[in-house]
Structures are given as structure tokens and as C-alpha cells.
Gaussian input, Z-matrix of N, CA and C with variables (Angstrom, degrees):
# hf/3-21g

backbone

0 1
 N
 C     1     B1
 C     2     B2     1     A1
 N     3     B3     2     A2     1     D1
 C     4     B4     3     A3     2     D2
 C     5     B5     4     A4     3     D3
 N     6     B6     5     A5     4     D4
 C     7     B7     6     A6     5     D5
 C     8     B8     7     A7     6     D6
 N     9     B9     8     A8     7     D7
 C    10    B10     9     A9     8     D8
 C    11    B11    10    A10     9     D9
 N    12    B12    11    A11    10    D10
 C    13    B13    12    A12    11    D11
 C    14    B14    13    A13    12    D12
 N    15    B15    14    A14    13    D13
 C    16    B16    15    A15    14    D14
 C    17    B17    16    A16    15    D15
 N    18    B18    17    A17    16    D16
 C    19    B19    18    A18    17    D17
 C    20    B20    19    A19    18    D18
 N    21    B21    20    A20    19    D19
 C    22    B22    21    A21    20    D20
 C    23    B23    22    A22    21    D21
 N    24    B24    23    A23    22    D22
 C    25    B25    24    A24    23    D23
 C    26    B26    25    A25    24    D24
 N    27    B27    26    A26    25    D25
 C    28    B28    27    A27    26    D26
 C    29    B29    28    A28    27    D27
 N    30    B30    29    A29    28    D28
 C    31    B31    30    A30    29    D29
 C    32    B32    31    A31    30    D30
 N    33    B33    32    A32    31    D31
 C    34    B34    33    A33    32    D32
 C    35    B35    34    A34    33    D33
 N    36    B36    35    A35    34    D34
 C    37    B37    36    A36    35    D35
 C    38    B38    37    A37    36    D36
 N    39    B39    38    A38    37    D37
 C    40    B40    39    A39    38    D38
 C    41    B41    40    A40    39    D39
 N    42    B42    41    A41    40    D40
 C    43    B43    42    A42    41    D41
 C    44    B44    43    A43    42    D42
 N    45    B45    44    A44    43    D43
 C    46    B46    45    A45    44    D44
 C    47    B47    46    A46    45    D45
 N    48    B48    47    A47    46    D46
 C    49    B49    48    A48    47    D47
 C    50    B50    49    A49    48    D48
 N    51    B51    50    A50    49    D49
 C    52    B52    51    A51    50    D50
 C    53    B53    52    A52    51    D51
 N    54    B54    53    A53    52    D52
 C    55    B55    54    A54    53    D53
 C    56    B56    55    A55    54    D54
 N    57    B57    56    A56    55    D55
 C    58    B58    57    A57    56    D56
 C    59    B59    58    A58    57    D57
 N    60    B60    59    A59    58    D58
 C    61    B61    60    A60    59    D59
 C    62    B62    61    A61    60    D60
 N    63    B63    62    A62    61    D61
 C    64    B64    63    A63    62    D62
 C    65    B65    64    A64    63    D63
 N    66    B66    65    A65    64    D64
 C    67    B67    66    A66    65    D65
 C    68    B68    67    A67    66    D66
 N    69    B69    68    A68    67    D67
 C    70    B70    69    A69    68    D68
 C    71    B71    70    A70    69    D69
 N    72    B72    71    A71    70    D70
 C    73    B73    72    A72    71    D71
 C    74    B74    73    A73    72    D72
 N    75    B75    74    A74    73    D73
 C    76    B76    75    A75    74    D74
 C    77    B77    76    A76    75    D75
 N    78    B78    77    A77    76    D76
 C    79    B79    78    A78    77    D77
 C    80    B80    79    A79    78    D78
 N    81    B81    80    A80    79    D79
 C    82    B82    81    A81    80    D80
 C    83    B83    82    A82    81    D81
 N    84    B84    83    A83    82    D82
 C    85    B85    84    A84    83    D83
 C    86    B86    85    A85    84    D84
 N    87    B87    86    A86    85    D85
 C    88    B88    87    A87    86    D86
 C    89    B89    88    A88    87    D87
 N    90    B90    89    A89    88    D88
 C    91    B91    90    A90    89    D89
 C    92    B92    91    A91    90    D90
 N    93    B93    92    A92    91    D91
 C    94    B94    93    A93    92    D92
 C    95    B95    94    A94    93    D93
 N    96    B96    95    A95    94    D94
 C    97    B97    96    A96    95    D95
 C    98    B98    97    A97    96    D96
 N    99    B99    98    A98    97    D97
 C   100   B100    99    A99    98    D98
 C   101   B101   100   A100    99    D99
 N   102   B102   101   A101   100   D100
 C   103   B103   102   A102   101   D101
 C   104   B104   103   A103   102   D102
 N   105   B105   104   A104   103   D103
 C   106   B106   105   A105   104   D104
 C   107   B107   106   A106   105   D105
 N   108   B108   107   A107   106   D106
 C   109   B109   108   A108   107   D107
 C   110   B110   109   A109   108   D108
 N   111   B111   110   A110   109   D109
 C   112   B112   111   A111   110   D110
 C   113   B113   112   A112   111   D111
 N   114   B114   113   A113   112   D112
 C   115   B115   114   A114   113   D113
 C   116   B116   115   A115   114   D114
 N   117   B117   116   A116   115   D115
 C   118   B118   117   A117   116   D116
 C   119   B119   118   A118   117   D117
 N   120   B120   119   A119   118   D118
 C   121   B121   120   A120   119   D119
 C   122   B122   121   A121   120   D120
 N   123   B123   122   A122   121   D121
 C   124   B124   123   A123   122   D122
 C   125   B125   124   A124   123   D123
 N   126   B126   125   A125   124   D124
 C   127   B127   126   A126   125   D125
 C   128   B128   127   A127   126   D126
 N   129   B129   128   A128   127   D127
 C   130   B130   129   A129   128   D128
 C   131   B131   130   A130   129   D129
 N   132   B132   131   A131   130   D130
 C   133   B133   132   A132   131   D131
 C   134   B134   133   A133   132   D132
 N   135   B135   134   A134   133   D133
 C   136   B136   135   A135   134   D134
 C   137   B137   136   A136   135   D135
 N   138   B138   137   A137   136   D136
 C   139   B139   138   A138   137   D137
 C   140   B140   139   A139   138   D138
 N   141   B141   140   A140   139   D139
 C   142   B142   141   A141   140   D140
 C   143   B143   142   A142   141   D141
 N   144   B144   143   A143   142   D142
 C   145   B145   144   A144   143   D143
 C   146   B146   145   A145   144   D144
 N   147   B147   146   A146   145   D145
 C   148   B148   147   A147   146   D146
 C   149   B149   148   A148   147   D147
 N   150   B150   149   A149   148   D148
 C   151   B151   150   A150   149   D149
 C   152   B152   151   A151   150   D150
 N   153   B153   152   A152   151   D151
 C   154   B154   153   A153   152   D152
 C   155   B155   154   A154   153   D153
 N   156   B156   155   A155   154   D154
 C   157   B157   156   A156   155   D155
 C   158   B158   157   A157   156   D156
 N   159   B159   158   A158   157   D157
 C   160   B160   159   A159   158   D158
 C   161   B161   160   A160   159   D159
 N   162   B162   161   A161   160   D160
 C   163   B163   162   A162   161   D161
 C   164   B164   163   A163   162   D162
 N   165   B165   164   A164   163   D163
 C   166   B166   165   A165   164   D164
 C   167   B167   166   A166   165   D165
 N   168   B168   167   A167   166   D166
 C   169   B169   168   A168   167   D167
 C   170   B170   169   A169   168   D168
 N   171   B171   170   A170   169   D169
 C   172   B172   171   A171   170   D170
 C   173   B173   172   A172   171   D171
 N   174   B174   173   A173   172   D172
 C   175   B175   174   A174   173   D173
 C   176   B176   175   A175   174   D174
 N   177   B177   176   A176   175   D175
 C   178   B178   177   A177   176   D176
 C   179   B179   178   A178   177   D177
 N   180   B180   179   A179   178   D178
 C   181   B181   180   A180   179   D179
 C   182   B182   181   A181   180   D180
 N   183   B183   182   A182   181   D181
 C   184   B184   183   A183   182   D182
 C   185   B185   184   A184   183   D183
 N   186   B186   185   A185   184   D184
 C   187   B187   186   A186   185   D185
 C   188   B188   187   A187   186   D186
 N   189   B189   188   A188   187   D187
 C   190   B190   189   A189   188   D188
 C   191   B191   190   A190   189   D189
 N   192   B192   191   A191   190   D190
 C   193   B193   192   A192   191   D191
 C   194   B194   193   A193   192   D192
 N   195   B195   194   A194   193   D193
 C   196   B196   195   A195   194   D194
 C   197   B197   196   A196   195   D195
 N   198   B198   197   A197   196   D196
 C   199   B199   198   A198   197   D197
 C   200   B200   199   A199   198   D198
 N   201   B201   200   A200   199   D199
 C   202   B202   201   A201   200   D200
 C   203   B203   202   A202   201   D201
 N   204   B204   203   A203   202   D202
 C   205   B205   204   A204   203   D203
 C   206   B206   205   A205   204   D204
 N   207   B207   206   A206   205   D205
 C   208   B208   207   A207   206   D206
 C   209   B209   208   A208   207   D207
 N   210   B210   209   A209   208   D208
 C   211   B211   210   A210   209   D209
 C   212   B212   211   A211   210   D210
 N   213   B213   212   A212   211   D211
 C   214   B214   213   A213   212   D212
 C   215   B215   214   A214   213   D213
 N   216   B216   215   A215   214   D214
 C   217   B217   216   A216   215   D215
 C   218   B218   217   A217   216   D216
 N   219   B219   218   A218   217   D217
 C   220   B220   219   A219   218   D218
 C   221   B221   220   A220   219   D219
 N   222   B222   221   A221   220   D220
 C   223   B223   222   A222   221   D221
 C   224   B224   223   A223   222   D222
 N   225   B225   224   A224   223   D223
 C   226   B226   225   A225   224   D224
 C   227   B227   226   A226   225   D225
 N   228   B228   227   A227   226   D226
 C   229   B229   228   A228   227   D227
 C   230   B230   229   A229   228   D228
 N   231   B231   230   A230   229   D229
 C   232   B232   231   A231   230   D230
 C   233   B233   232   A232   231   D231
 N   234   B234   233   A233   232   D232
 C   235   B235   234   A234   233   D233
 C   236   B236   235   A235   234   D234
 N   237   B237   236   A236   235   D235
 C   238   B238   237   A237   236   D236
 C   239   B239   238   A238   237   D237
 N   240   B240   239   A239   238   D238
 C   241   B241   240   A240   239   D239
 C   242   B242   241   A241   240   D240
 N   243   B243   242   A242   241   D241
 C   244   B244   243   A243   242   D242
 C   245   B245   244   A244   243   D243
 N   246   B246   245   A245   244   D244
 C   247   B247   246   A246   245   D245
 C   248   B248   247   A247   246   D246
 N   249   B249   248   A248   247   D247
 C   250   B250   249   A249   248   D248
 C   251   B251   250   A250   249   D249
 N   252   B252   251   A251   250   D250
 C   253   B253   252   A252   251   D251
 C   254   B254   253   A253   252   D252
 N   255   B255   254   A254   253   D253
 C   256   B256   255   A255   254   D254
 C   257   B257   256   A256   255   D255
 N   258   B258   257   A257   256   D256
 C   259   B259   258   A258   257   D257
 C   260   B260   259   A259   258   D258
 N   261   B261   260   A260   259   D259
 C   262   B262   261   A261   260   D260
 C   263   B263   262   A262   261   D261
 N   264   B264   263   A263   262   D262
 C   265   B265   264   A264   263   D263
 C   266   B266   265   A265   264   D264
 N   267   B267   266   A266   265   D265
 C   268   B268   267   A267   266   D266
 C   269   B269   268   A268   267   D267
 N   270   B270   269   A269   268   D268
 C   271   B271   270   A270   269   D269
 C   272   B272   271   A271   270   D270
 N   273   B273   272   A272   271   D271
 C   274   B274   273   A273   272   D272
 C   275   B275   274   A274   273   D273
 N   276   B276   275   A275   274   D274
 C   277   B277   276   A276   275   D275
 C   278   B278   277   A277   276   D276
 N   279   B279   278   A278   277   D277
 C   280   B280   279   A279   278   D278
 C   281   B281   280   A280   279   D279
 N   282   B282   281   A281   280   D280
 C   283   B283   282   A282   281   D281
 C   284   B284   283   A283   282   D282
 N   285   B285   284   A284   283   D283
 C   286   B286   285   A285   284   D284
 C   287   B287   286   A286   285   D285
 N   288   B288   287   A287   286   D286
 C   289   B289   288   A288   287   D287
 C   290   B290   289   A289   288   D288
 N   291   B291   290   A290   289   D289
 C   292   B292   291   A291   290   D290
 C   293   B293   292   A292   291   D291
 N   294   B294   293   A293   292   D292
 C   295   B295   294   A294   293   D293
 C   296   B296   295   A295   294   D294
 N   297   B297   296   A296   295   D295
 C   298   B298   297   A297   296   D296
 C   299   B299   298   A298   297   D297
 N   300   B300   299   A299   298   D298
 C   301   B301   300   A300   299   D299
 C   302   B302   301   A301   300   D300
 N   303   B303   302   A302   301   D301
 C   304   B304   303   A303   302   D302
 C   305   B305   304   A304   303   D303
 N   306   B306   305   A305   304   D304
 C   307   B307   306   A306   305   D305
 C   308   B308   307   A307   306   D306
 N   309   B309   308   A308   307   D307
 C   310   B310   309   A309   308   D308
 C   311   B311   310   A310   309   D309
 N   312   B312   311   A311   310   D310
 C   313   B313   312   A312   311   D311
 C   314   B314   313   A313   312   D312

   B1=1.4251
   B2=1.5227
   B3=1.4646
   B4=0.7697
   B5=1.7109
   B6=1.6362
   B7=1.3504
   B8=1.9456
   B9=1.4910
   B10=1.2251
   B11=1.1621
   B12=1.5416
   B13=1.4600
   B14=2.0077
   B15=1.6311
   B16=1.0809
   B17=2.0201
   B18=1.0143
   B19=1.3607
   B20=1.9947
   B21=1.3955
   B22=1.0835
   B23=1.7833
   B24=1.1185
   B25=1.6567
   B26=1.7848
   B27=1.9191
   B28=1.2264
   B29=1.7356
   B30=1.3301
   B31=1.9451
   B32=1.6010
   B33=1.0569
   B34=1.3667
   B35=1.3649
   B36=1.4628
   B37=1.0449
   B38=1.3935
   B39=1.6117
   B40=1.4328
   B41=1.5291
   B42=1.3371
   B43=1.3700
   B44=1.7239
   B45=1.3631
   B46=1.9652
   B47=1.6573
   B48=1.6847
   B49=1.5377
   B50=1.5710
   B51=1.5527
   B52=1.5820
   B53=1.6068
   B54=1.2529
   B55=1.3363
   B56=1.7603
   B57=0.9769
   B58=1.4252
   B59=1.5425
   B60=1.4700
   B61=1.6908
   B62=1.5994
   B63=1.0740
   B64=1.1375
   B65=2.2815
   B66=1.4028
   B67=1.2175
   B68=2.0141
   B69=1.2717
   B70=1.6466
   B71=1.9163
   B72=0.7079
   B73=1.9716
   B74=1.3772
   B75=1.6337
   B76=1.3225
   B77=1.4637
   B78=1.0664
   B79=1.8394
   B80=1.2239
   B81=1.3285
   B82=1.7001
   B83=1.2536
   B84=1.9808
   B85=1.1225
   B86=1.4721
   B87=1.2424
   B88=1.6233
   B89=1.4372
   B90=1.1689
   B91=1.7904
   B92=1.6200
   B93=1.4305
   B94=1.3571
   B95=1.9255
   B96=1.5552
   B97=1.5368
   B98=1.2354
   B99=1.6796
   B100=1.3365
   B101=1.4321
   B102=1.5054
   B103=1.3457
   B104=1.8646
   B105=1.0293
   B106=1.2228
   B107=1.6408
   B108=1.2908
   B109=1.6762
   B110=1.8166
   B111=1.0841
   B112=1.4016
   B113=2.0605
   B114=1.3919
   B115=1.3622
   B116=1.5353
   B117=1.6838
   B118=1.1952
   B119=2.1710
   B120=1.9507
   B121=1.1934
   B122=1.4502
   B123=1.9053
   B124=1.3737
   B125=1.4487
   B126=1.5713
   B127=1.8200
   B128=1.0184
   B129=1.6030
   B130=1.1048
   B131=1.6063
   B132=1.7840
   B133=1.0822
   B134=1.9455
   B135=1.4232
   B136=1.3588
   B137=1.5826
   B138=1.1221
   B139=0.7182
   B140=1.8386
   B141=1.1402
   B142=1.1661
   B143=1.6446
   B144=1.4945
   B145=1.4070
   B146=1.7861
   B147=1.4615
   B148=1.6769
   B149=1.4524
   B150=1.0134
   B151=1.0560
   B152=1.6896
   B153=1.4159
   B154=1.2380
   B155=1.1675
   B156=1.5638
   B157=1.8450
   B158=1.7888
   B159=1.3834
   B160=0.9680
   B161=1.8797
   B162=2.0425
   B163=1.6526
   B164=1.7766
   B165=1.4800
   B166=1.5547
   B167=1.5486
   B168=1.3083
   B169=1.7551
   B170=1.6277
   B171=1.2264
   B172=1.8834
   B173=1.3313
   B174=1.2901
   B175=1.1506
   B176=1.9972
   B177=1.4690
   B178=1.2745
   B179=1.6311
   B180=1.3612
   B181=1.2593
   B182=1.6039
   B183=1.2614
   B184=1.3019
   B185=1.0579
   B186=1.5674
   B187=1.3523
   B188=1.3890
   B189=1.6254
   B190=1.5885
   B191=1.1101
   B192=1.6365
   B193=1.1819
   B194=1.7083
   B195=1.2866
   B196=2.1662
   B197=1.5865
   B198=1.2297
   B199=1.5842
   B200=1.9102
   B201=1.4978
   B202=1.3982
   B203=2.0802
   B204=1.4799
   B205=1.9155
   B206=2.0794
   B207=1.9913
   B208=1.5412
   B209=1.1173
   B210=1.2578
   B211=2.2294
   B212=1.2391
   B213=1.5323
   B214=1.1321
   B215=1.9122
   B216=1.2489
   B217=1.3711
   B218=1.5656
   B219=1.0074
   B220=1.7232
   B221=1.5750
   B222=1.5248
   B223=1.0010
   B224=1.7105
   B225=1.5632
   B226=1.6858
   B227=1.8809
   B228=1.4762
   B229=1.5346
   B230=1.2455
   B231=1.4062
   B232=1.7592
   B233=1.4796
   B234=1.6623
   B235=1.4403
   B236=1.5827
   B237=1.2432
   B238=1.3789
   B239=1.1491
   B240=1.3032
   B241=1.3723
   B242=1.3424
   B243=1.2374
   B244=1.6876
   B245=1.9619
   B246=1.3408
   B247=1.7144
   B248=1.7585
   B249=1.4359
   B250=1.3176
   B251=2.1751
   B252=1.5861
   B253=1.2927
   B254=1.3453
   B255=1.3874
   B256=1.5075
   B257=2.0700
   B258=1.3621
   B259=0.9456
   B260=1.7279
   B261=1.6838
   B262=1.3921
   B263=1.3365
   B264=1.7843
   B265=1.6707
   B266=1.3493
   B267=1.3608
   B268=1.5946
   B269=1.5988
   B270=1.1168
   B271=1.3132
   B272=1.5036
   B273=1.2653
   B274=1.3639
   B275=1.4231
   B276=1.9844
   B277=1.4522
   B278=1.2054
   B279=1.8353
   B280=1.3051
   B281=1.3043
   B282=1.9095
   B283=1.0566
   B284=1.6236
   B285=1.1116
   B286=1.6587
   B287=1.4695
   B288=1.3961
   B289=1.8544
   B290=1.6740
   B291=1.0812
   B292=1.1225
   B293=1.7076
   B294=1.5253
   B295=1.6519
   B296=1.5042
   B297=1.5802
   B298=2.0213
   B299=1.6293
   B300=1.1874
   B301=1.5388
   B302=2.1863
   B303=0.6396
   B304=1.5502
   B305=1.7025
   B306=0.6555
   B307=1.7626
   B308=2.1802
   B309=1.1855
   B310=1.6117
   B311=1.4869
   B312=1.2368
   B313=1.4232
   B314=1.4766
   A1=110.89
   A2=132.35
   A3=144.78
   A4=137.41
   A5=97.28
   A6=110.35
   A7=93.45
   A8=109.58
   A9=97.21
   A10=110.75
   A11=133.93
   A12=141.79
   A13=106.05
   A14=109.43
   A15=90.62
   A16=92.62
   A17=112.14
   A18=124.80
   A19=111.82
   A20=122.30
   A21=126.29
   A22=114.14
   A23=119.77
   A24=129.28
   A25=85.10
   A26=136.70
   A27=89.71
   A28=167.62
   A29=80.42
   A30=103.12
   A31=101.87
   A32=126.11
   A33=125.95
   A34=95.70
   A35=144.20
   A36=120.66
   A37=132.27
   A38=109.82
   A39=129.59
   A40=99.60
   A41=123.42
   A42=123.20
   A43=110.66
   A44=111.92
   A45=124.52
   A46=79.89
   A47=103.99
   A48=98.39
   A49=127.11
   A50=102.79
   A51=124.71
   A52=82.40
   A53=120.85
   A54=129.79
   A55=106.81
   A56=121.90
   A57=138.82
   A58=100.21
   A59=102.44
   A60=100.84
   A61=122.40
   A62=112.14
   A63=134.07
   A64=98.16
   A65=91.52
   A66=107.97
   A67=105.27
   A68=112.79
   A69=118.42
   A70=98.34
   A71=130.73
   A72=134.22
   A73=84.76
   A74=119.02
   A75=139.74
   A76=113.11
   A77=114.57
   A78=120.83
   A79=119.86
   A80=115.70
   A81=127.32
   A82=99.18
   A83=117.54
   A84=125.62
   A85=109.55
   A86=117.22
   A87=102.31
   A88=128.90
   A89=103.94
   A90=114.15
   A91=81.28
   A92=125.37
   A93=111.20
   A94=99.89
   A95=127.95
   A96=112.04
   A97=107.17
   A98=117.92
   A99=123.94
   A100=98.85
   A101=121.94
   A102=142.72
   A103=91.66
   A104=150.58
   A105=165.24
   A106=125.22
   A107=96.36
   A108=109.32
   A109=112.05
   A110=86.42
   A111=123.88
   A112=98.70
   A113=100.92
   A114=101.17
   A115=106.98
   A116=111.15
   A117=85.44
   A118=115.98
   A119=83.60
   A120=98.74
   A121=115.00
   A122=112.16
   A123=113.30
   A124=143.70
   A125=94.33
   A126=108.94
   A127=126.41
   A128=127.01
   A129=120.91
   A130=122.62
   A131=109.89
   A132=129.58
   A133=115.27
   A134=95.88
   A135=112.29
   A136=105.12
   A137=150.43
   A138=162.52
   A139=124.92
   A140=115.38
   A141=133.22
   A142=126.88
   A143=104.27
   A144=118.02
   A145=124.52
   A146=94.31
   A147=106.17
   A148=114.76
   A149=124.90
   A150=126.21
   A151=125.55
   A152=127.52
   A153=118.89
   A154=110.24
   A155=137.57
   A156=140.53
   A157=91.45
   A158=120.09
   A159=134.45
   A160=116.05
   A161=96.34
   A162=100.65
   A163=95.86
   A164=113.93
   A165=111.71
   A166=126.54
   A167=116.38
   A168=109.38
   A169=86.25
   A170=128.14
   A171=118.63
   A172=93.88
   A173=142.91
   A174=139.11
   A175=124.72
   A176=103.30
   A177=119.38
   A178=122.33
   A179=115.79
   A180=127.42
   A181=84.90
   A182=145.25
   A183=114.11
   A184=149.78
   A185=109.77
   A186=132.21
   A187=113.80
   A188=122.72
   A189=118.52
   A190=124.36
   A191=106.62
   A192=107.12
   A193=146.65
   A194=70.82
   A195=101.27
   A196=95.05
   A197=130.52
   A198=120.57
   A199=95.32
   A200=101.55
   A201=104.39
   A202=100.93
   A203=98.78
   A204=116.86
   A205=95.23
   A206=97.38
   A207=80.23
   A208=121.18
   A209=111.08
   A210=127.48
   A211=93.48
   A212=131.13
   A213=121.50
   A214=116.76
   A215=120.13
   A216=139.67
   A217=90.69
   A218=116.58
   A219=109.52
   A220=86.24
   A221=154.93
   A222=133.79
   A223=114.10
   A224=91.77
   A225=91.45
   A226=89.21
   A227=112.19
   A228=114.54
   A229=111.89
   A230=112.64
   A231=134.69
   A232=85.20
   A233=106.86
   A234=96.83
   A235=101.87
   A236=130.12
   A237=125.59
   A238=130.11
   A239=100.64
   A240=114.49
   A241=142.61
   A242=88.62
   A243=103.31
   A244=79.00
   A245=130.40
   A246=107.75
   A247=110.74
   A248=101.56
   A249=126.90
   A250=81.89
   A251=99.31
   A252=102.82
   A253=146.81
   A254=96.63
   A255=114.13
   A256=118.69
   A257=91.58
   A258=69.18
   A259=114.08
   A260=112.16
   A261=138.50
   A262=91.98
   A263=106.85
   A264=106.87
   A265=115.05
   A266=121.17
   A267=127.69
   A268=90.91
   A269=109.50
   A270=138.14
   A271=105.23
   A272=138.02
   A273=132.90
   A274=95.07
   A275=85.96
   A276=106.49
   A277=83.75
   A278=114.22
   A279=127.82
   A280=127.01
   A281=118.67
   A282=118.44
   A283=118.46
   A284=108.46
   A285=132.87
   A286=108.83
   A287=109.80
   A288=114.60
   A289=114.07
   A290=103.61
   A291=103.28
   A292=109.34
   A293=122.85
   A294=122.68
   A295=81.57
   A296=101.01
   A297=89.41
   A298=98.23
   A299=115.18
   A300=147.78
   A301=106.17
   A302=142.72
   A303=151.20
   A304=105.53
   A305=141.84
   A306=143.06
   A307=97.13
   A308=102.16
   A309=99.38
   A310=94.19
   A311=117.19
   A312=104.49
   A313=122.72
   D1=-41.79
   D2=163.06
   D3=-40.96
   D4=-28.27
   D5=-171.71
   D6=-108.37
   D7=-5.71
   D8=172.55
   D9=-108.81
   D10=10.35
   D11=159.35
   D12=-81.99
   D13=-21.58
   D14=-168.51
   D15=-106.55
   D16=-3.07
   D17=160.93
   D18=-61.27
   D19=-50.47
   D20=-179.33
   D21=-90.98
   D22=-2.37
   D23=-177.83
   D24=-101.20
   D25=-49.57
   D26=149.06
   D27=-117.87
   D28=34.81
   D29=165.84
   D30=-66.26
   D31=-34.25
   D32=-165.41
   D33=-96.47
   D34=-46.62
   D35=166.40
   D36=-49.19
   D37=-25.37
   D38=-155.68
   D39=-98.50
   D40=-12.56
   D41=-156.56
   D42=-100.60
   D43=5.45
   D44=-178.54
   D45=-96.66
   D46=-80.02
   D47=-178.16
   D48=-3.87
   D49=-60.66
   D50=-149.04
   D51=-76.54
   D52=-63.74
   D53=-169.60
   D54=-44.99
   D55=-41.83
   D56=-179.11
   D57=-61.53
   D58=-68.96
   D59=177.30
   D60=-36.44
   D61=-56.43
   D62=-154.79
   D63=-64.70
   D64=-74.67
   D65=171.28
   D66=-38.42
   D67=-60.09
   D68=170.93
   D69=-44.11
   D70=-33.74
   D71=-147.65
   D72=-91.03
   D73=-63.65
   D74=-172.38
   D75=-50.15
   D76=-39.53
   D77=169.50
   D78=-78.85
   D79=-35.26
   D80=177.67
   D81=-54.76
   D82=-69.41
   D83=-174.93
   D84=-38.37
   D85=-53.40
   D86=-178.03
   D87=-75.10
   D88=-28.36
   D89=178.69
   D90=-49.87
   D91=-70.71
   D92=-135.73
   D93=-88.29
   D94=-7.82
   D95=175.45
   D96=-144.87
   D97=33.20
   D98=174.86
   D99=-91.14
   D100=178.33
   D101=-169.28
   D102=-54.02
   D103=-74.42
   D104=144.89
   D105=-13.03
   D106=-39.72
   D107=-176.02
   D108=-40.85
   D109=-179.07
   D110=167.75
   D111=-43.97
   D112=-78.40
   D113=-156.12
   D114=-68.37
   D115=-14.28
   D116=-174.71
   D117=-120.71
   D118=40.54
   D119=169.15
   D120=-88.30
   D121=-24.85
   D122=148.22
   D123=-19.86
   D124=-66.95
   D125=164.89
   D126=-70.63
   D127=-26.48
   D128=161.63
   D129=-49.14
   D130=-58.94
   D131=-179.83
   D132=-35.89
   D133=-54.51
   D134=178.72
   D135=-67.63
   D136=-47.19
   D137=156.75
   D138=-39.57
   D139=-36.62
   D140=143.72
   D141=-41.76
   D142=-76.75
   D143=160.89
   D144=-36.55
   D145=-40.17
   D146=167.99
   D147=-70.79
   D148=-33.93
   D149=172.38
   D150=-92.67
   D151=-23.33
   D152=153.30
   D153=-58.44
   D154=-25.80
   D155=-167.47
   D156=-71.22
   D157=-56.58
   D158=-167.15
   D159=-53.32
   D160=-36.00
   D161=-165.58
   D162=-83.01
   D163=-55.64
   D164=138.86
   D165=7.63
   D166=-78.83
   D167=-163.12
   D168=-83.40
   D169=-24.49
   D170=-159.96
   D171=-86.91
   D172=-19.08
   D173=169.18
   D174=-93.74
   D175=-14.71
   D176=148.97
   D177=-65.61
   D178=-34.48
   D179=-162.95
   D180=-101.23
   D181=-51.26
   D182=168.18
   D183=-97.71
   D184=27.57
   D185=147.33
   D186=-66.96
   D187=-51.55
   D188=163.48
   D189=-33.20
   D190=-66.94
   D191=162.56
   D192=-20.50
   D193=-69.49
   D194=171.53
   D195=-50.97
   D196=-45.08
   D197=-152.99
   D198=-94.73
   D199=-19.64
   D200=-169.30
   D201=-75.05
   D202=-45.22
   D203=179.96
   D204=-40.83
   D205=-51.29
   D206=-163.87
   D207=-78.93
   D208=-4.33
   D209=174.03
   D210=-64.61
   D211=-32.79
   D212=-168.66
   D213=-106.07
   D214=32.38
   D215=-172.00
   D216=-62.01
   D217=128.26
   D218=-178.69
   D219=-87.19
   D220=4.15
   D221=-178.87
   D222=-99.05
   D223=-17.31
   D224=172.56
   D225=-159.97
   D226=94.37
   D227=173.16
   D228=-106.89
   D229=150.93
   D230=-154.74
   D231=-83.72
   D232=129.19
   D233=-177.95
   D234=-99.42
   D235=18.39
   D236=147.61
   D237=-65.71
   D238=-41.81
   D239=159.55
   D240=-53.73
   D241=-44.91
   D242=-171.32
   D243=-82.48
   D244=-46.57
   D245=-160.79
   D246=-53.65
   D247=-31.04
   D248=-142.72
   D249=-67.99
   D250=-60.47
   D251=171.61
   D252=-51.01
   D253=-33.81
   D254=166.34
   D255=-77.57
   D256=-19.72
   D257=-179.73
   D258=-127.28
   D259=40.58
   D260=160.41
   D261=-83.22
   D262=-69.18
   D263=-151.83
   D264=-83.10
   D265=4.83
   D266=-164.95
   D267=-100.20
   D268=-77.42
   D269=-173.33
   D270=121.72
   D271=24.42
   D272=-176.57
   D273=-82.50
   D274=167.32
   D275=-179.38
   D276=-138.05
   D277=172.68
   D278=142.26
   D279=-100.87
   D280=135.14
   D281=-141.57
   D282=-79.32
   D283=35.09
   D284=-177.67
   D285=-112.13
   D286=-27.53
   D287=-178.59
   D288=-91.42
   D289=151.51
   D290=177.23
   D291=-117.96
   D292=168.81
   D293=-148.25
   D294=-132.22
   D295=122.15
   D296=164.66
   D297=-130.63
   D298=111.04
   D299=-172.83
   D300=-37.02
   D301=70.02
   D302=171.02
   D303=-16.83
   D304=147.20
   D305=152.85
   D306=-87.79
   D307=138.73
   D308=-164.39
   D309=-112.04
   D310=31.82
   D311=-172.39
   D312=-73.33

């Protein structure tokens, strides 16, 4: 009886420890493969990079833009511009040019 009173004085000593461990294991585990962790500071990273490529061309493309709006200043417009347009969306020609038809394959 004796050796099973000193058997349970140390489970009970042993049992904060264990609890401690465990809880310590339980946080590690997530620091390093929880939503946040370690591994998935990887994907973020990559993911990042994809997306600076992305803020990059959208800010290339509206700088074109931007320079294309002031070609088009109705107070002083680039008349290359404006022919170039008129005569995508019109379909005009001038009656000096001639049209030779593309195959679009």
C-alpha cells in the first residue's frame, strides 16, 4: 500500500510537468504548420512576389493609359491618335490608300 501511495504522490507530482510539455509541443506544432507558421510563411512569400508582378503590370497599364487620356485632351488632341482611332472604330480609309484583306488564321 505504501509503495502505491508513493507511486501516486509521483504521478501527481509528474502530472503539471506533463501538462506543461504537452501544451509547450502543442504551440510549437502550430507556430511551425499552423495557418501562420513557419511553412506557411513560404506561400505567403511566393505569393507576395505574385502579386507585386501583378501591382507592377496594373500600374504599367495605367500609366499608358494616363498618357493615352492626355493624347486625348479635347483641348489640344494628338491627331495621330485621334486618325489612328477613327480609323480602327470607323473603318474609314483615305481615298488614296488602298485595303489588302489579312487571312486571321
Amino acid at each position: 500500500m505504501e509503495s502505491r501511495a508513493v507511486l501516486t504522490r509521483y504521478l501527481r507530482a509528474a502530472a503539471l510537468p506533463a501538462v506543461c510539455i504537452l501544451l509547450i509541443g502543442y504551440f510549437v506544432s502550430h507556430a511551425i504548420s499552423g495557418p501562420t507558421g513557419v511553412i506557411a510563411w513560404k506561400g505567403y512569400k511566393a505569393e507576395r512576389n505574385q502579386l507585386q508582378q501583378q501591382a507592377a503590370a496594373s500600374s504599367e497599364a495605367k500609366a499608358a493609359l494616363d498618357r493615352k487620356v492626355q493624347l486625348l485632351d479635347p483641348r489640344r488632341v494628338d491627331p495621330d491618335l485621334a486618325d489612328e482611332l477613327v480609323r480602327k472604330n470607323l473603318n474609314v480609309v483615305k481615298p488614296d490608300e488602298v485595303v489588302v484583306p489579312l487571312d486571321t488564321k
